[in-house]
N, C-alpha and C positions, 0 to 999 in steps of 0.2 A: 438402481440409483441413477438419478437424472444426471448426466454428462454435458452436454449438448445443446442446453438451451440458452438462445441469446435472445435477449428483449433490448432493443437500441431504444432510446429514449431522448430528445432534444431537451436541454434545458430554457426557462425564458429567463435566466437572470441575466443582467445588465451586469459587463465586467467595471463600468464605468462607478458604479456605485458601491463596488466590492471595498472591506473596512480591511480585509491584507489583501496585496496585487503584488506576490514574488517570485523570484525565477530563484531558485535550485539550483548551481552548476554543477555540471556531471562529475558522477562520482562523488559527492558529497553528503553529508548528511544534514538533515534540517524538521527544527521541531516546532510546536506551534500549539499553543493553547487553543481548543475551540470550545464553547459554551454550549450548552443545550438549547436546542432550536437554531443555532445557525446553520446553515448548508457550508460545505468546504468541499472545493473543486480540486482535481490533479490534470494538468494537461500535457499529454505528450506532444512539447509542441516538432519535432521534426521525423516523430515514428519509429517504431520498435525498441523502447525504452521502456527497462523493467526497473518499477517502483516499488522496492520492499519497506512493506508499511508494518506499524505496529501502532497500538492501541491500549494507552490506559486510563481506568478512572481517575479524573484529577483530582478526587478527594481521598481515594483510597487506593494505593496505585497493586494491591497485593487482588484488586479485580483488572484481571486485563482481558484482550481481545483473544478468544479462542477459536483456533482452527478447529478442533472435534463438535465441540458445542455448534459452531455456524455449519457444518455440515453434516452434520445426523439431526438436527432439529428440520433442517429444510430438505434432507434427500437431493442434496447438490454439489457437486465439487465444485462449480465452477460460479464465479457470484458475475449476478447482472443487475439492471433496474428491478428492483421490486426487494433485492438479496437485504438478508437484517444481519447485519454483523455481532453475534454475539460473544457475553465474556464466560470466563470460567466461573463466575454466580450463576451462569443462564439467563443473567439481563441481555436485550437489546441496546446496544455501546451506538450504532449509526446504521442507518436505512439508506441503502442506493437512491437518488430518485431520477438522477439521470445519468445514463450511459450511450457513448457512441461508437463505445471501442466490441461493447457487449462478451467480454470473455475475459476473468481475472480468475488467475491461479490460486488456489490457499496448499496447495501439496508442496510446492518446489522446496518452498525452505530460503535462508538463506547463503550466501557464498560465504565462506569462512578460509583464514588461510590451511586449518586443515583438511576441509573437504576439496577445496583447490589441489592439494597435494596428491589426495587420494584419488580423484576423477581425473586429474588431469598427467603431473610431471612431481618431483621432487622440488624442482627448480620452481615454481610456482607460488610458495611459501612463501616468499617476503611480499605476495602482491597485495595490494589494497582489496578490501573485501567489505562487502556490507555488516559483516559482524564487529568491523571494525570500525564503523561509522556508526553504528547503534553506540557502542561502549563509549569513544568517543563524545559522541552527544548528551549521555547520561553523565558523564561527571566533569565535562565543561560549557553544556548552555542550562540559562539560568531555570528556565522553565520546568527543568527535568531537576533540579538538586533535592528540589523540596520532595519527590518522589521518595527516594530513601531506598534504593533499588539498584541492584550492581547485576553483572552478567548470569548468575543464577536464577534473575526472574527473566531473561529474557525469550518469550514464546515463539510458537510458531508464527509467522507472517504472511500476510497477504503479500502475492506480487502481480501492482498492480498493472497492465497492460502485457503480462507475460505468458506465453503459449505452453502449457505441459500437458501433453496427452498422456492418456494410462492407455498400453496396449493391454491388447486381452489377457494378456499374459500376467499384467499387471503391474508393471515396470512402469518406470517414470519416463518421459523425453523430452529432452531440452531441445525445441527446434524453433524455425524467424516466427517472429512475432503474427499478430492480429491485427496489430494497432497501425496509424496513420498518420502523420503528422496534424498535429489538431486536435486528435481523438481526445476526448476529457470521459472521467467520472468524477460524479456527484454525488455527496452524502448530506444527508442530516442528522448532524449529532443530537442521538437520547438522551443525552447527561453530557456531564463537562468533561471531555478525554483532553488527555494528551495526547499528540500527533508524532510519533516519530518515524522518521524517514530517512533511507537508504537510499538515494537516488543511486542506483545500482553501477559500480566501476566495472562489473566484469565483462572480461576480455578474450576467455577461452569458449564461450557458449554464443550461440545465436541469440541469448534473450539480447542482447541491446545491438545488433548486428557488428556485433567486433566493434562498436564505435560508442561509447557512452554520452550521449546528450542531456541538456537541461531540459529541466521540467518546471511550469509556470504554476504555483499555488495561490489560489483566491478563497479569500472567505465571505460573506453576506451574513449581518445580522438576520432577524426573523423573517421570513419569506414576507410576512403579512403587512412589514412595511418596506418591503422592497418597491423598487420604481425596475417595471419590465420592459421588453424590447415591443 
């Protein structure tokens, strides 16, 4: 299985023309309709900031974004330009088209206060967690109610800008990031998903270097009336 490959890829769209232009602030979570054929960006704008993302159809939210399906279909753990994010139907849900960071995890998983408890301290438990920001987001922003969906359908996630290598051994590791301040990925949604987002609080692991940052979200309608740089 392919590990290791990074394909960086510049985008041309103009932030200027972008139809949502928002910042994220750390530790938070934030959801967002996208439509099929728009592009939607994530930017890490100050570096080492892990984006746990999720993915559902916005007409049928019982297809969402799967981690097994996106990598046994492509023989890749790690998604870059070119990566098709698939659901648990086996559709294509958004295609990379541009990446700067070139390296996004689908293993890690999310932080949750039990896995905090269990990886890290007892004392851990009451911290904010991105499980807690997904749950959160499903049953008080508006975009997610119509889903019909509580903690049970919650899958695995992409995280995006975060470093987890598999040693030979075949263990997981949590170590500093890839990413740069700046560094964006780009998708273009197949179908209408919903966007939810974990801009990641955690505090005991290298993915956001002890420090959690905002992350800047932009979207563009169809590239083919886009105005470029």
């Amino acid at each position: 299985m392919n590990t290791n490959t990074k394909r960086f890829a510049e985008s041309r769209l103009d932030p200027e023309v972008a139809v949502v232009d928002e910042i994220c602030a750390a530790g938070e979570p934030w959801t967002k309709l996208v439509t099929e054929g728009q592009v939607f960006r994530i930017v890490d704008l100050e570096g080492n900031q892990a984006v746990d993302t999720l993915f559902f159809n916005a007409s049928h939210a019982f297809e969402r974004y799967s981690a097994t399906d996106t990598i046994r279909r492509q023989k890749r753990l790690y998604l870059t330009t070119g990566s098709k994010l698939y659901s648990n139907f086996g559709n294509v849900m958004l295609t990379i088209v541009a990446d700067t960071c070139g390296r996004h995890d689908t293993l890690g998983g999310a932080c949750a206060a039990e896995s905090n408890t269990v990886r890290y301290a007892l004392e851990k438990f009451p911290m904010h967690s991105c499980r807690d920001n997904f749950l959160h987001a499903l049953t008080h922003e508006p975009v997610c109610e119509h889903l019909g969906i509580n903690k049970r359908d919650l899958p695995s996630n992409i995280n995006f800008f975060m470093n987890v290598p598999v040693s030979e051994e075949g263990s997981l590791e949590f170590v500093d990031g890839v990413s740069a301040p700046g560094k964006y990925v780009e998708m273009k949604a197949e179908m209408d998903v919903v966007v939810l987002i974990s801009n990641c609080p955690q505090l005991n692991n290298p993915c956001n270097a002890y420090n959690p940052t905002p992350i800047r979200l932009l979207i563009w309608d169809d590239p083919d009336d886009m105005t470029f740089d």
